[in-house]
PQR file with spaces between the fields and no chain letter, atoms N, CA, C, O and H, PARSE charges and radii, in Angstrom:
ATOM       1  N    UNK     1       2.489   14.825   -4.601 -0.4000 1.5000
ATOM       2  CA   UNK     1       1.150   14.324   -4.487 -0.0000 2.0000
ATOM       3  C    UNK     1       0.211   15.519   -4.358  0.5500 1.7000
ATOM       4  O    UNK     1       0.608   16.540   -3.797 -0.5500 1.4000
ATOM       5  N    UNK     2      -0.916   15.434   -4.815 -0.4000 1.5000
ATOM       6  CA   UNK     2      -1.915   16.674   -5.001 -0.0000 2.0000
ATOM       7  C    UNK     2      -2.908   15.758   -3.958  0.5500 1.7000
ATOM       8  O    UNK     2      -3.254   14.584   -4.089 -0.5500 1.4000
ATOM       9  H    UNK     2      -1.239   14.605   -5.270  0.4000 1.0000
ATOM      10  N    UNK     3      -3.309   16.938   -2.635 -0.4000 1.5000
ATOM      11  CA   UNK     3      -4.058   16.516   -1.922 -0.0000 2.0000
ATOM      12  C    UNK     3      -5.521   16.569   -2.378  0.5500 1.7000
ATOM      13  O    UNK     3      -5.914   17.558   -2.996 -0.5500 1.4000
ATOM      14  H    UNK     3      -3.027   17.892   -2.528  0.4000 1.0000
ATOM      15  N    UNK     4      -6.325   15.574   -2.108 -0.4000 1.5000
ATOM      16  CA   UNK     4      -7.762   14.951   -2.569 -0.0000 2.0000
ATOM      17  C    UNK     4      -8.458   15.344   -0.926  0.5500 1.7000
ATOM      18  O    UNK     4      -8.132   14.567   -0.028 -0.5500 1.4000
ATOM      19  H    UNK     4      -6.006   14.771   -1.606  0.4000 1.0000
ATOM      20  N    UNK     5      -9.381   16.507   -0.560 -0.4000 1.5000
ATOM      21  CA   UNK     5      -9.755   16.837    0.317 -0.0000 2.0000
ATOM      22  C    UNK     5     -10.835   15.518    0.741  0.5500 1.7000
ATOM      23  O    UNK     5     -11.023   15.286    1.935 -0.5500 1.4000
ATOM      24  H    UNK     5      -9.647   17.138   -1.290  0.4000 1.0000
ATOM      25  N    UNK     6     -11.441   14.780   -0.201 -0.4000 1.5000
ATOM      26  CA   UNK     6     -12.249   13.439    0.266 -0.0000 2.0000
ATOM      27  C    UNK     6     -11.503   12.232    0.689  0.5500 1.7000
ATOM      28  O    UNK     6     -11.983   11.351    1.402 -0.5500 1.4000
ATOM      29  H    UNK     6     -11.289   14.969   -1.171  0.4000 1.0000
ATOM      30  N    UNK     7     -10.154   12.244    0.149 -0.4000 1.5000
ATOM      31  CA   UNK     7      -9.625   10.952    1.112 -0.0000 2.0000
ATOM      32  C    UNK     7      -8.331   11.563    1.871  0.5500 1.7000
ATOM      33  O    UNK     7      -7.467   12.311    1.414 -0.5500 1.4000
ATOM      34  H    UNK     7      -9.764   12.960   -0.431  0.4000 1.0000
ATOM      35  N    UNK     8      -8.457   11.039    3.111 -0.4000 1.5000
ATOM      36  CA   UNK     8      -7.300   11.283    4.194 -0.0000 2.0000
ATOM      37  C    UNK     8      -5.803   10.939    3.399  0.5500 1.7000
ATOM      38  O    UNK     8      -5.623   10.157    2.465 -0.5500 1.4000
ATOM      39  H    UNK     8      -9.159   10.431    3.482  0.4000 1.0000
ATOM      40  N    UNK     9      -5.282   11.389    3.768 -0.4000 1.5000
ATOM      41  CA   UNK     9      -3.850   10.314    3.672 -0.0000 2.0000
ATOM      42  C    UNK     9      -3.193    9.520    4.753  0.5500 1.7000
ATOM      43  O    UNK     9      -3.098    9.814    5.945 -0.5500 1.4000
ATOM      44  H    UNK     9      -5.428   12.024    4.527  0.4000 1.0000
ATOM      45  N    UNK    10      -2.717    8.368    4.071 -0.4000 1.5000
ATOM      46  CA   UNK    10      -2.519    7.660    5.127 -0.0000 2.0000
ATOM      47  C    UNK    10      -0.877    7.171    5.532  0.5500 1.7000
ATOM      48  O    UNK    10      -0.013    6.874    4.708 -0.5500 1.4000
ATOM      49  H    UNK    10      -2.795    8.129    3.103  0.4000 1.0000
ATOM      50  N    UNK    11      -0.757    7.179    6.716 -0.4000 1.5000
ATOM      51  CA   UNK    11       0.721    7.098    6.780 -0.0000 2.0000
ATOM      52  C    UNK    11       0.805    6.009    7.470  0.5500 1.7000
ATOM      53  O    UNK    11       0.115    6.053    8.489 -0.5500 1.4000
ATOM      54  H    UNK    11      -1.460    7.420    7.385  0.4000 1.0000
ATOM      55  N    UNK    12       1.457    4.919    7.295 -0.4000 1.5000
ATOM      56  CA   UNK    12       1.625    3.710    7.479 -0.0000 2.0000
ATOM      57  C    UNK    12       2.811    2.855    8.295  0.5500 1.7000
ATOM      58  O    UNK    12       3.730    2.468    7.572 -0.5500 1.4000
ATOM      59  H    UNK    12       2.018    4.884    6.468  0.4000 1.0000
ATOM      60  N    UNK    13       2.875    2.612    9.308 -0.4000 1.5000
ATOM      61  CA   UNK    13       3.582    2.019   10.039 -0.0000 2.0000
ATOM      62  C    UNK    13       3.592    0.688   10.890  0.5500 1.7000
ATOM      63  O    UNK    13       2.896    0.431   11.873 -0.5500 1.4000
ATOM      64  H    UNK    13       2.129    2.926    9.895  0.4000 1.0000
ATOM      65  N    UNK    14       4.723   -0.237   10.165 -0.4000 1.5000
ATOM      66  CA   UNK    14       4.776   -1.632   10.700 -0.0000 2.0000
ATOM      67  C    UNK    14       6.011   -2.246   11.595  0.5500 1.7000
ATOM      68  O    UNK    14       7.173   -2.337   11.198 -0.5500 1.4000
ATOM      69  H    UNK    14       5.288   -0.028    9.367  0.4000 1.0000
ATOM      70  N    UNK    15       5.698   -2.504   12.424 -0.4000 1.5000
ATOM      71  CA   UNK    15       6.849   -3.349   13.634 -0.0000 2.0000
ATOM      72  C    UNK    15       7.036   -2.435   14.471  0.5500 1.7000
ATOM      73  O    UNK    15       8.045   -2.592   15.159 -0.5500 1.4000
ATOM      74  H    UNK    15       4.754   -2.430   12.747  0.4000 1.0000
ATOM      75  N    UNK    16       6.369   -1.435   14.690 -0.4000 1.5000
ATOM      76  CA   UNK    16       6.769   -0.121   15.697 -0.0000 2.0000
ATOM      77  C    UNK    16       6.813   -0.657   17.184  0.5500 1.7000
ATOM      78  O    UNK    16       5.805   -1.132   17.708 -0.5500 1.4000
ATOM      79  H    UNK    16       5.550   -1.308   14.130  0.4000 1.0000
ATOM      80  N    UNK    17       7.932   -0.566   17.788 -0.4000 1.5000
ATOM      81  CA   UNK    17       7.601   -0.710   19.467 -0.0000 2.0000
ATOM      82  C    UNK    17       7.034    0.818   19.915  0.5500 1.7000
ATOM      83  O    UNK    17       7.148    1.913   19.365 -0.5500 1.4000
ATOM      84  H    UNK    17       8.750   -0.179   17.363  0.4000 1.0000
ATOM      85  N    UNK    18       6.492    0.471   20.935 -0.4000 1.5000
ATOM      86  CA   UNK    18       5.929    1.474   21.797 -0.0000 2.0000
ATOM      87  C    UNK    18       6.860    2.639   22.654  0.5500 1.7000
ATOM      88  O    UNK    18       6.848    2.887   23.860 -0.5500 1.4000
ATOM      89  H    UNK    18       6.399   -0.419   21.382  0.4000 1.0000
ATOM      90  N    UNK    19       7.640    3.230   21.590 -0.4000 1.5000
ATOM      91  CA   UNK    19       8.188    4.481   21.610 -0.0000 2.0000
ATOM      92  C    UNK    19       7.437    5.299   21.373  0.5500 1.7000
ATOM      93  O    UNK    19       6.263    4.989   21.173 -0.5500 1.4000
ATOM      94  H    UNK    19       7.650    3.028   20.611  0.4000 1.0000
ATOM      95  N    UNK    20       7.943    6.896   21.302 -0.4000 1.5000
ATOM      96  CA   UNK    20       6.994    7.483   21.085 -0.0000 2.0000
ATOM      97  C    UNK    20       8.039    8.215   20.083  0.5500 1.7000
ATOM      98  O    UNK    20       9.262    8.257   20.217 -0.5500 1.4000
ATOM      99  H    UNK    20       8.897    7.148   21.465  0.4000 1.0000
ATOM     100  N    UNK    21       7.166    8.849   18.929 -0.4000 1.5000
ATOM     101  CA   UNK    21       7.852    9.303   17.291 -0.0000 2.0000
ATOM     102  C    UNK    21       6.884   10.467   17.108  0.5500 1.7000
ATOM     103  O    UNK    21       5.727   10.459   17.527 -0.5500 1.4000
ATOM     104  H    UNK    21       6.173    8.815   18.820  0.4000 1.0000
ATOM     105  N    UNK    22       7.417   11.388   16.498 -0.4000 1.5000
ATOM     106  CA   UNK    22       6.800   12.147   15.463 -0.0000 2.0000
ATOM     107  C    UNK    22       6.793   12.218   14.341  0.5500 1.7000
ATOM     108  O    UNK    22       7.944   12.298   13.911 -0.5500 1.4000
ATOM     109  H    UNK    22       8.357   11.395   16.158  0.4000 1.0000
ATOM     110  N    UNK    23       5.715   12.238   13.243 -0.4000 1.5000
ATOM     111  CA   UNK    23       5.385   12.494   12.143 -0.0000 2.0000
ATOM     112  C    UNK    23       5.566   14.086   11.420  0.5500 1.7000
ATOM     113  O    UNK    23       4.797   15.000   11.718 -0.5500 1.4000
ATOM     114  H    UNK    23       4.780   12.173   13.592  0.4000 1.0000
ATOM     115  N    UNK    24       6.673   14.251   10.454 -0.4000 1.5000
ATOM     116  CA   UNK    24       6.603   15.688    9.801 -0.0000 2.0000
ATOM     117  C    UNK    24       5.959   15.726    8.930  0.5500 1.7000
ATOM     118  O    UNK    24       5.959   14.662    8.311 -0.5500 1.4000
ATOM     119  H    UNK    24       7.298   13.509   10.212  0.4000 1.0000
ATOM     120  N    UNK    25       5.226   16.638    8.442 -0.4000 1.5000
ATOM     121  CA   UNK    25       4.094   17.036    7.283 -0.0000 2.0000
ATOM     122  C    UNK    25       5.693   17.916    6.848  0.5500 1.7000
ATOM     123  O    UNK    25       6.471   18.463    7.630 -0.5500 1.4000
ATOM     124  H    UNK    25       5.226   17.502    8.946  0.4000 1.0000
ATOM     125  N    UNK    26       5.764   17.830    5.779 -0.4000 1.5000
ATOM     126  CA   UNK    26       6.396   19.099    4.809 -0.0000 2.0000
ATOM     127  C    UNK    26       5.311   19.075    3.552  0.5500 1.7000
ATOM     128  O    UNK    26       4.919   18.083    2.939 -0.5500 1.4000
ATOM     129  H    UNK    26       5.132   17.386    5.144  0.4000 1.0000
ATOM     130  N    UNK    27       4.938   20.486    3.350 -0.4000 1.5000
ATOM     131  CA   UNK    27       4.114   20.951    1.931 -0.0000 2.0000
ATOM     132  C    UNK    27       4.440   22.181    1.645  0.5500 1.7000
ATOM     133  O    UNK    27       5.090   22.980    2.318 -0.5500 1.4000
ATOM     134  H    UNK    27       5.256   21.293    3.848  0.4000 1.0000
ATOM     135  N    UNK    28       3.906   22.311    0.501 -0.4000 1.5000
ATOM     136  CA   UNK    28       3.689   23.968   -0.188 -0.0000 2.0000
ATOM     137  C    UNK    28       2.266   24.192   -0.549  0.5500 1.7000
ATOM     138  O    UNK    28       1.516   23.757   -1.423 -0.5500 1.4000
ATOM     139  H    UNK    28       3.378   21.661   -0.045  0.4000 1.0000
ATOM     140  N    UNK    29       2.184   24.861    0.241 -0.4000 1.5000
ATOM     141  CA   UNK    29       0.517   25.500   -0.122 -0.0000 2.0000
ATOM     142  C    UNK    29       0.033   26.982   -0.264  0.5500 1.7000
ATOM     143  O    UNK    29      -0.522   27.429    0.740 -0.5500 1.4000
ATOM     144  H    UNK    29       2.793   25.214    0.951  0.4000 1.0000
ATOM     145  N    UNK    30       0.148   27.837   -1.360 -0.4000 1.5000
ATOM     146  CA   UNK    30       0.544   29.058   -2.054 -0.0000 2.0000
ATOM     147  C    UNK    30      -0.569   29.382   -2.003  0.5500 1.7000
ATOM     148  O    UNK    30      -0.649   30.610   -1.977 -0.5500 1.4000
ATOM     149  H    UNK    30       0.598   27.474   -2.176  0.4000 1.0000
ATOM     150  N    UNK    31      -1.745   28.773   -1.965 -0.4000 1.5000
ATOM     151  CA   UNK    31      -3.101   29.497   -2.670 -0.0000 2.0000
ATOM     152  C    UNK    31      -4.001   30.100   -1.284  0.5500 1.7000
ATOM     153  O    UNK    31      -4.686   31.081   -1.573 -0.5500 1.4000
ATOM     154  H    UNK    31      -1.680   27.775   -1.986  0.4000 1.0000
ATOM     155  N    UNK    32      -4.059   29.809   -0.346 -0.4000 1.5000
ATOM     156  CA   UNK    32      -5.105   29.876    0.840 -0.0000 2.0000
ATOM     157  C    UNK    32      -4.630   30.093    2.303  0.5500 1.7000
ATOM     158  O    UNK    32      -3.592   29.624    2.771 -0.5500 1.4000
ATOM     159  H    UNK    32      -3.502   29.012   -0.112  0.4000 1.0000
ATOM     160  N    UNK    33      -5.285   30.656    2.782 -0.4000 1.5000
ATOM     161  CA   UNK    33      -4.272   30.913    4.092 -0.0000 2.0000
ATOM     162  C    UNK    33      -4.605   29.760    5.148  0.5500 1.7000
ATOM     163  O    UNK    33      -4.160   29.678    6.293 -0.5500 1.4000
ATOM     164  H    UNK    33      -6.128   31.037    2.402  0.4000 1.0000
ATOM     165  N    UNK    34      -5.346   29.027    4.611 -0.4000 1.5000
ATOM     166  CA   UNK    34      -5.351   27.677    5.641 -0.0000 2.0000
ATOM     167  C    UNK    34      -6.174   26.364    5.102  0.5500 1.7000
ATOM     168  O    UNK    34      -7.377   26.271    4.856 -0.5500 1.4000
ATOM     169  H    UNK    34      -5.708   29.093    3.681  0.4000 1.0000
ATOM     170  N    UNK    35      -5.409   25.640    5.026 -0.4000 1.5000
ATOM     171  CA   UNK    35      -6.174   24.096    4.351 -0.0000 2.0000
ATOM     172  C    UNK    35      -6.067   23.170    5.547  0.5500 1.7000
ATOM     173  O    UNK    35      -4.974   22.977    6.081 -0.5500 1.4000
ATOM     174  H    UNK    35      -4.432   25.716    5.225  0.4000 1.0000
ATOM     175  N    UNK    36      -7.442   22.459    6.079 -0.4000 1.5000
ATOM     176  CA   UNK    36      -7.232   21.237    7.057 -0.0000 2.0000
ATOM     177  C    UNK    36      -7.013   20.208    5.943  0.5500 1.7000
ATOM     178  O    UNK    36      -7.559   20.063    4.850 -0.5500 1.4000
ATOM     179  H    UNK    36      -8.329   22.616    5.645  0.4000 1.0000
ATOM     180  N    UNK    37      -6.072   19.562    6.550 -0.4000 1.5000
ATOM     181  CA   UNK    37      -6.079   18.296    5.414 -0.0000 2.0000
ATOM     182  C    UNK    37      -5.833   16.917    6.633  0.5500 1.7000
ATOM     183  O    UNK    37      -5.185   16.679    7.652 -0.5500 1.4000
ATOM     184  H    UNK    37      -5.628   19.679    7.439  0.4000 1.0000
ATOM     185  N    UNK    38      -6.826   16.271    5.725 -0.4000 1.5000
ATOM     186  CA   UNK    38      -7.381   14.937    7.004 -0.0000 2.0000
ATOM     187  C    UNK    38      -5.784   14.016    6.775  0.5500 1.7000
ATOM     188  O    UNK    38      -5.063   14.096    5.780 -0.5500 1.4000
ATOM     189  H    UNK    38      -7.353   16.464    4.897  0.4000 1.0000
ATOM     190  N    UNK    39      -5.502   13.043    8.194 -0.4000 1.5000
ATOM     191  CA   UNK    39      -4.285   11.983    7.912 -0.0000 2.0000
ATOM     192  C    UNK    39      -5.149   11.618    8.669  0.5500 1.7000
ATOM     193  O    UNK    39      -5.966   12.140    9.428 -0.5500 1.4000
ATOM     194  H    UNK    39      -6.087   12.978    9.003  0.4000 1.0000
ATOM     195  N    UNK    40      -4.649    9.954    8.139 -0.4000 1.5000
ATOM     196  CA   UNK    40      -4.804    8.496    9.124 -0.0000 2.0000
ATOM     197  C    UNK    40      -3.470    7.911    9.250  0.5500 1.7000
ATOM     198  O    UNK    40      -2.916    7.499    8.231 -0.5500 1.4000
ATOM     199  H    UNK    40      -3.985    9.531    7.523  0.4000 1.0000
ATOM     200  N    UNK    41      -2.881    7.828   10.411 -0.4000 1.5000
ATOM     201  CA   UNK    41      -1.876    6.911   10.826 -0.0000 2.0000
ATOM     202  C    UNK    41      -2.502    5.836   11.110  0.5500 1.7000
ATOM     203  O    UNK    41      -3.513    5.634   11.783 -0.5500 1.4000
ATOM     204  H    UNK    41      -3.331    8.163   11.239  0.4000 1.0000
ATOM     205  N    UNK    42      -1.683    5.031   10.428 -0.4000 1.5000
ATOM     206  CA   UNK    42      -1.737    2.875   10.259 -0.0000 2.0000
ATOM     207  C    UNK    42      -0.615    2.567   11.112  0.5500 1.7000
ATOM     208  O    UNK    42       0.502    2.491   10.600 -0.5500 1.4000
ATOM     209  H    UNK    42      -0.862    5.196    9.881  0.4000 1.0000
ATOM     210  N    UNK    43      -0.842    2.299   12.886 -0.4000 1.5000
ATOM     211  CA   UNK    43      -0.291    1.726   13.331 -0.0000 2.0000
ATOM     212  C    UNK    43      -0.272    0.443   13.780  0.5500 1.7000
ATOM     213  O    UNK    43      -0.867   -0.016   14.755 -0.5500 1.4000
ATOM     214  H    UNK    43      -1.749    2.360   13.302  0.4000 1.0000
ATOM     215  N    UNK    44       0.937   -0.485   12.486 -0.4000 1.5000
ATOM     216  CA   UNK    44       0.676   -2.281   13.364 -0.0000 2.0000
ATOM     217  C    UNK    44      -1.039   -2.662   13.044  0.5500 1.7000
ATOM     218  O    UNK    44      -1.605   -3.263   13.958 -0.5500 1.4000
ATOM     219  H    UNK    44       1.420   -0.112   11.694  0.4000 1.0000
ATOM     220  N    UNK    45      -1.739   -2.387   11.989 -0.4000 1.5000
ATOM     221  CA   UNK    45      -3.265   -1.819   11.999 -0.0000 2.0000
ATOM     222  C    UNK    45      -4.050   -1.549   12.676  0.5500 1.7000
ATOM     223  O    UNK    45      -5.209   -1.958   12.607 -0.5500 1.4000
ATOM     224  H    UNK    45      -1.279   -1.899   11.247  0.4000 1.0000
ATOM     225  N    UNK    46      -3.547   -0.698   13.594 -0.4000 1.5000
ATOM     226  CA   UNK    46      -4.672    0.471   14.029 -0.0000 2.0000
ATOM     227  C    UNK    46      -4.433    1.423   13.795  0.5500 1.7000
ATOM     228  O    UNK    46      -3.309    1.925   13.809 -0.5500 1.4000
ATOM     229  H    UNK    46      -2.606   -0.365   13.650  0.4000 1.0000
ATOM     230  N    UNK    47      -5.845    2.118   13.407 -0.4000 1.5000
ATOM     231  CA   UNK    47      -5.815    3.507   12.681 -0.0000 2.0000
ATOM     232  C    UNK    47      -6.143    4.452   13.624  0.5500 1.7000
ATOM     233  O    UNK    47      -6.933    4.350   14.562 -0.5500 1.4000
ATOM     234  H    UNK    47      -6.759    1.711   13.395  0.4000 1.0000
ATOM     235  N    UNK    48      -5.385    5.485   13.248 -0.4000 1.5000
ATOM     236  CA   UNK    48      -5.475    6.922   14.599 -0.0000 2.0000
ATOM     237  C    UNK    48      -5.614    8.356   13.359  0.5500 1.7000
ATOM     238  O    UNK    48      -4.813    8.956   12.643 -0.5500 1.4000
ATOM     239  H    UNK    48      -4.743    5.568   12.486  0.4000 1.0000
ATOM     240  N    UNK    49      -7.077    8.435   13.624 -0.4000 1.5000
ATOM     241  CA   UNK    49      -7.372    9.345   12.572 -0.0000 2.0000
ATOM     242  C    UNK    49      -7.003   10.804   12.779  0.5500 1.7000
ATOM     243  O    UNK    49      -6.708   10.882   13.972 -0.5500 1.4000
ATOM     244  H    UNK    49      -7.729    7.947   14.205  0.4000 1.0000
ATOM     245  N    UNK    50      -6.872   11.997   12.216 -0.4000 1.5000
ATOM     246  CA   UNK    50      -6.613   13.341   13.198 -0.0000 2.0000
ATOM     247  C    UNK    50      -6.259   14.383   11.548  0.5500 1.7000
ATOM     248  O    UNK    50      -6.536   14.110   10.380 -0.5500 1.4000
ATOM     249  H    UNK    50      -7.112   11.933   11.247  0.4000 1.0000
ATOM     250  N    UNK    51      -5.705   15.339   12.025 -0.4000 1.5000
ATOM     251  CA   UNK    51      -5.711   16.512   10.735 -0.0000 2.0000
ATOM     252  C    UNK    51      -4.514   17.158   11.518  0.5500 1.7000
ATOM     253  O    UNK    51      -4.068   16.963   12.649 -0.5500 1.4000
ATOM     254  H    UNK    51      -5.480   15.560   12.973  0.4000 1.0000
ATOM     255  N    UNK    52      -4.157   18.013   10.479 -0.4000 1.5000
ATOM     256  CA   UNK    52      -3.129   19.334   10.718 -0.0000 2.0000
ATOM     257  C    UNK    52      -3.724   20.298    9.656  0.5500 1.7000
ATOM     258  O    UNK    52      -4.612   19.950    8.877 -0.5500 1.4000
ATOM     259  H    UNK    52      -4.520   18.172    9.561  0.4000 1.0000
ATOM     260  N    UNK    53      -3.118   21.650    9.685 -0.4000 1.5000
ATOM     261  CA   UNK    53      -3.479   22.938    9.209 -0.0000 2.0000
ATOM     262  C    UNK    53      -2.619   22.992    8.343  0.5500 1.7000
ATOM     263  O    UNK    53      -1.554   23.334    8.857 -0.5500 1.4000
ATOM     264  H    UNK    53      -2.396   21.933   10.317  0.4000 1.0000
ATOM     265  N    UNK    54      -2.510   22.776    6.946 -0.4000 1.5000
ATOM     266  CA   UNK    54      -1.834   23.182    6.170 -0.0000 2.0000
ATOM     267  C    UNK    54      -1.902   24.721    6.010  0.5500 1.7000
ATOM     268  O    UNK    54      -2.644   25.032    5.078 -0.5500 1.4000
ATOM     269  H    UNK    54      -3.376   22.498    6.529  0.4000 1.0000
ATOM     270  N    UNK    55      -1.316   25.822    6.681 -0.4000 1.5000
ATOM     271  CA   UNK    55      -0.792   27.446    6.583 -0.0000 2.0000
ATOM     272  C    UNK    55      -0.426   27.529    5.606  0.5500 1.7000
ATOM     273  O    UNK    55       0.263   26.798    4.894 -0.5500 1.4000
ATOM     274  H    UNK    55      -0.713   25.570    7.438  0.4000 1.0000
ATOM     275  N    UNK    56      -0.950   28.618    5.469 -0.4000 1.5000
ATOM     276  CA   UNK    56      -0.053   29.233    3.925 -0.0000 2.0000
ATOM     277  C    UNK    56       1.386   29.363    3.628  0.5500 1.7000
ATOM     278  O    UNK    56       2.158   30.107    4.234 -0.5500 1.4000
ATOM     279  H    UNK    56      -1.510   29.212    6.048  0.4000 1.0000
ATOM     280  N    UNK    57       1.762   28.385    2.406 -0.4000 1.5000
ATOM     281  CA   UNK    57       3.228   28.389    2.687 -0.0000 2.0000
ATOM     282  C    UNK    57       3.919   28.350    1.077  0.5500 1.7000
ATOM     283  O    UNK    57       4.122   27.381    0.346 -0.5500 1.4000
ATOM     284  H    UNK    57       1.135   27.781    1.914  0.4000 1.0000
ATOM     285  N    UNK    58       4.189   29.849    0.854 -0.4000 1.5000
ATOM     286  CA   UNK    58       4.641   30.049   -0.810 -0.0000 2.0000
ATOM     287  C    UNK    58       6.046   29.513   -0.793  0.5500 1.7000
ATOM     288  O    UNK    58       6.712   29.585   -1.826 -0.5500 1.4000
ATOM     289  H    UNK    58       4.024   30.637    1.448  0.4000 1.0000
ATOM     290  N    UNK    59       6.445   29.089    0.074 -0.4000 1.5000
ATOM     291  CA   UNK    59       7.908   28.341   -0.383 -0.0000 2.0000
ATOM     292  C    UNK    59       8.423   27.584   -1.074  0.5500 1.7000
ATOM     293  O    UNK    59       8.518   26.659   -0.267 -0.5500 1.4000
ATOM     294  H    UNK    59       5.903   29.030    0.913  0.4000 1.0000
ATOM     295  N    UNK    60       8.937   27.143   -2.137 -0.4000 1.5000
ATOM     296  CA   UNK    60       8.544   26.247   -3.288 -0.0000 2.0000
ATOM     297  C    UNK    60       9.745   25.219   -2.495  0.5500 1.7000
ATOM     298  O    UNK    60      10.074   24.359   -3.312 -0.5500 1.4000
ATOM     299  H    UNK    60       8.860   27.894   -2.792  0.4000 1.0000
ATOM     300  N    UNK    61      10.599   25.014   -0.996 -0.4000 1.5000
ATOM     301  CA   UNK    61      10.911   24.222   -0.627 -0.0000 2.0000
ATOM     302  C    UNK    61      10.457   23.585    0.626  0.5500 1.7000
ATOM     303  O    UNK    61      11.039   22.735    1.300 -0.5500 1.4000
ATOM     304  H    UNK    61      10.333   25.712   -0.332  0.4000 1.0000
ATOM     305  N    UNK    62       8.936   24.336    0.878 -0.4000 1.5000
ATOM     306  CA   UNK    62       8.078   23.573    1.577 -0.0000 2.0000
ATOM     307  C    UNK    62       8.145   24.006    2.808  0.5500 1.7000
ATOM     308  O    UNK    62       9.154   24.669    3.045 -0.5500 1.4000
ATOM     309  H    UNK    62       8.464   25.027    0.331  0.4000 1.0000
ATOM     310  N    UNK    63       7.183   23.810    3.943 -0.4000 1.5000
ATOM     311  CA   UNK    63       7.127   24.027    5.319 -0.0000 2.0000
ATOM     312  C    UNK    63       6.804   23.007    6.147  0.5500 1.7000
ATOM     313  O    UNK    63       6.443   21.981    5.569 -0.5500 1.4000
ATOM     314  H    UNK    63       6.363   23.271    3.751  0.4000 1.0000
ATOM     315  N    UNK    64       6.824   22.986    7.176 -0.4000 1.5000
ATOM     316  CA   UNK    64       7.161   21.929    7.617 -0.0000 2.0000
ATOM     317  C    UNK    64       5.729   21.885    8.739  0.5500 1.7000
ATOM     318  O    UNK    64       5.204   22.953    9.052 -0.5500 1.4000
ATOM     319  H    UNK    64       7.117   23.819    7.646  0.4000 1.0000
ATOM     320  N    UNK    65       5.117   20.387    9.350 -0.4000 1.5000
ATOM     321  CA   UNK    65       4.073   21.015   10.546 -0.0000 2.0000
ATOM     322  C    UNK    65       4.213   19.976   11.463  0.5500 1.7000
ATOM     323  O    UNK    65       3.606   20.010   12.533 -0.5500 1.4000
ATOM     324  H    UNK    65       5.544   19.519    9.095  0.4000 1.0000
């Protein structure tokens, strides 16, 4: 997927009990030494908006955040 800096991405989650989980970002991002890239988590529908730092990452098997 080629990130679109105007729409978030959204990560989507249904029937979740109230555990607590983490979300991994894995990307490759070769060109810039730092991209914010917007996410919305869809929990059960509520949305929990927030970002991570896509770092510069020439690895063509991705990094992880």
């Amino acid at each position: 997927m080629i990130y679109d800096a105007l729409q978030p991405i959204v990560v989507t989650f249904n029937d979740l009990e109230s555990q607590s989980y983490a979300i991994v970002m894995n990307y490759y991002q070769p060109d810039h030494l730092n991209v914010p890239v917007n996410v919305t988590v869809d929990v059960n529908g509520v949305m929990y908006p927030g970002y991570f730092d896509a770092t510069y990452c020439p690895n063509t098997a991705g990094c992880n955040r």
